[in-house]
N, C-alpha and C positions, 0 to 999 in steps of 0.2 A: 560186736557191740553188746545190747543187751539181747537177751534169750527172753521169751515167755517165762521158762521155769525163775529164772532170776528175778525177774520182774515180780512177781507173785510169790515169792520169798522173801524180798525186801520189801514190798507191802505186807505181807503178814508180821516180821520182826518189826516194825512202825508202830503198827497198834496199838500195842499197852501205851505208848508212849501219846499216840491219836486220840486217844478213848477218853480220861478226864477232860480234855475240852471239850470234845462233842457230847459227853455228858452233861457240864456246864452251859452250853450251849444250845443243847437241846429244853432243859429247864426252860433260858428266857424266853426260847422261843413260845413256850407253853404258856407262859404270860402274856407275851408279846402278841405275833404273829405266829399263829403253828403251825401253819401253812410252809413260814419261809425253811425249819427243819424238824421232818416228821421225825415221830420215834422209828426207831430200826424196826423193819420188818414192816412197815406200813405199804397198804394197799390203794390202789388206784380208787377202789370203790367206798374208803372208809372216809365215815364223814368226820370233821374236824369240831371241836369244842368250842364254841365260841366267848371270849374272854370277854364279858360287859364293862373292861373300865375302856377309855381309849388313850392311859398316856403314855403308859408304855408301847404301844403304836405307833402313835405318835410320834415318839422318841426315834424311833426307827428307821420310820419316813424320812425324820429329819436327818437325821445323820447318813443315810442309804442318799437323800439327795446334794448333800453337800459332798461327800464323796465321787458322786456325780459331777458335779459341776468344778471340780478341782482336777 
């Protein structure tokens, strides 16, 4: 079946291809919620930015709870 070495070579060839979305991704979150995806390399101890509009939050909730309930 699969090997470790396999597995961990077919996730490394993925990435370039992974990377542009969780860059995009990462952005809204930094608008958004930065909590829901930290930047790479982020630490358990590092405190997060807090973004003073709330619609983009908002937005999030919402569609995070209809998603939910579907």
């Amino acid at each position: 079946m699969y090997t470790e070495g396999n597995i961990a070579s077919t996730y490394s060839k993925c990435e370039s291809l992974r990377s542009p979305y969780l860059q995009r991704a990462r952005e809204a979150s930094r608008l958004t919620i930065p909590t829901v995806l930290p930047e790479e390399g982020h630490k358990g101890a590092h405190k997060f930015p807090t973004p003073y509009q709330s619609t983009g939050a908002r937005g999030v909730n919402n569609l995070a709870s209809a998603l939910l309930l579907s």
